[in-house]
LODREN-457876 format. One record per residue (C-alpha): x, y, z; residue number from 0. Coordinates in Angstrom, 3 decimals. Last residue first. Layout:
<sedrens>
+----------+----------+----------+-----+
|        x |        y |        z |   n |
+----------+----------+----------+-----+
|        X |        Y |        Z | NUM |
...
+----------+----------+----------+-----+
</sedrens>
This chain:
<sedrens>
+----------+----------+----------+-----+
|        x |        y |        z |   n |
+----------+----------+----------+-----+
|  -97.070 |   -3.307 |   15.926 |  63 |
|  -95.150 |   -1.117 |   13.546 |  62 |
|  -97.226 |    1.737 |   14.360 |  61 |
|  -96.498 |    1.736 |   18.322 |  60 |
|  -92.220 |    2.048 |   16.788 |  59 |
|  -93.320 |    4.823 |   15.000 |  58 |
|  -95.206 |    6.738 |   17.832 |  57 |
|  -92.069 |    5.571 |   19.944 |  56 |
|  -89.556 |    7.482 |   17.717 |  55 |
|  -91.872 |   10.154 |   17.100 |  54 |
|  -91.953 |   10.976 |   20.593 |  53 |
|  -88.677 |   10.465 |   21.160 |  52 |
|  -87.373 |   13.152 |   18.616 |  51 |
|  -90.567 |   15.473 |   19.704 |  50 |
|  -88.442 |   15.296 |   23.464 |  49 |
|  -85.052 |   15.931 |   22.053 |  48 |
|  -86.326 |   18.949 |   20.039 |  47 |
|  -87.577 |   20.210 |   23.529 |  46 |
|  -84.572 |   19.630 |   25.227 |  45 |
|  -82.124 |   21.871 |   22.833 |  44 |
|  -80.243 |   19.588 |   20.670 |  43 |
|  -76.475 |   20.153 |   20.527 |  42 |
|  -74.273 |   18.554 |   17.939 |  41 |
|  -71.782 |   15.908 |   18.186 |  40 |
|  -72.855 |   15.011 |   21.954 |  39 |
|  -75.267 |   12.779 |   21.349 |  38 |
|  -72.578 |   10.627 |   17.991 |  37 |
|  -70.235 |   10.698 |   20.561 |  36 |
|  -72.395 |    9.259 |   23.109 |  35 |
|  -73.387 |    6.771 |   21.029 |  34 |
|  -69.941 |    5.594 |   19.218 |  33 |
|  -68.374 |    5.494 |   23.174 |  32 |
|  -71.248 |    3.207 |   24.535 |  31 |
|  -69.081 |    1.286 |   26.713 |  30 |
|  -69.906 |   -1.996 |   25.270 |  29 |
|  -69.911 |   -0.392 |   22.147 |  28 |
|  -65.980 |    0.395 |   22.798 |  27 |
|  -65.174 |   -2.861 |   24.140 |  26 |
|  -66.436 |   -4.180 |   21.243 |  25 |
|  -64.278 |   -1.498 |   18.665 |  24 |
|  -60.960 |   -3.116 |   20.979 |  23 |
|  -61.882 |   -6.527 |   20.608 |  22 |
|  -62.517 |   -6.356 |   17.090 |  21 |
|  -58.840 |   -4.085 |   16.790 |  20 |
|  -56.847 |   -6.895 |   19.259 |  19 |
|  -58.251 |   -9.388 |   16.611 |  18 |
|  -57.101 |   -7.448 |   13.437 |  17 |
|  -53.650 |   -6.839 |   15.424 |  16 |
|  -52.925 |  -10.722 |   15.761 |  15 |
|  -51.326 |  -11.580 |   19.069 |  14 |
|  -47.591 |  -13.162 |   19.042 |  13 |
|  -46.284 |   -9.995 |   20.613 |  12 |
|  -48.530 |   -9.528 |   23.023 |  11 |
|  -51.885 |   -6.522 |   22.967 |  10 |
|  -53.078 |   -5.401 |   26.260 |   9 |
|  -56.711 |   -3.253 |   25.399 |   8 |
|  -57.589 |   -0.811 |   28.123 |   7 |
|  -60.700 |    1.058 |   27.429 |   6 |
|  -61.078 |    3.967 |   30.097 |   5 |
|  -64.162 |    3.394 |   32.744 |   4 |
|  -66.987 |    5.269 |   32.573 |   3 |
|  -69.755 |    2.545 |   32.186 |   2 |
|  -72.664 |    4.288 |   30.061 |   1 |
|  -76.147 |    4.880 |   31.490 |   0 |
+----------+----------+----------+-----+
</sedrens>
């Protein structure tokens, strides 16, 4: 489960912006922000969910 929290990033004067930006997109997969955008960008109805992680794991069985 994702932290909900809001991302909070304090930038100072002398502070590069490109380093403020990593920090910023780390925070944000530390929070899972990209993922649960990218689950809630279209609707799956529960069943397609549950063949998705089905195949997922059978692939992930044939691997090993």
């Amino acid at each position: 489960m994702a932290k909900k929290s809001n991302i909070e990033i304090k930038i100072k004067d002398s502070s590069n912006a490109e380093r403020a930006l990593r920090k910023f997109k780390r925070l944000c997969d530390l929070y899972g922000v990209g993922k649960e955008y990218r689950k809630r960008k279209e609707y799956k109805k529960p069943s397609e969910r549950k063949k998705e992680k089905e195949k997922a794991s059978s692939k992930r069985r044939a691997k090993s």
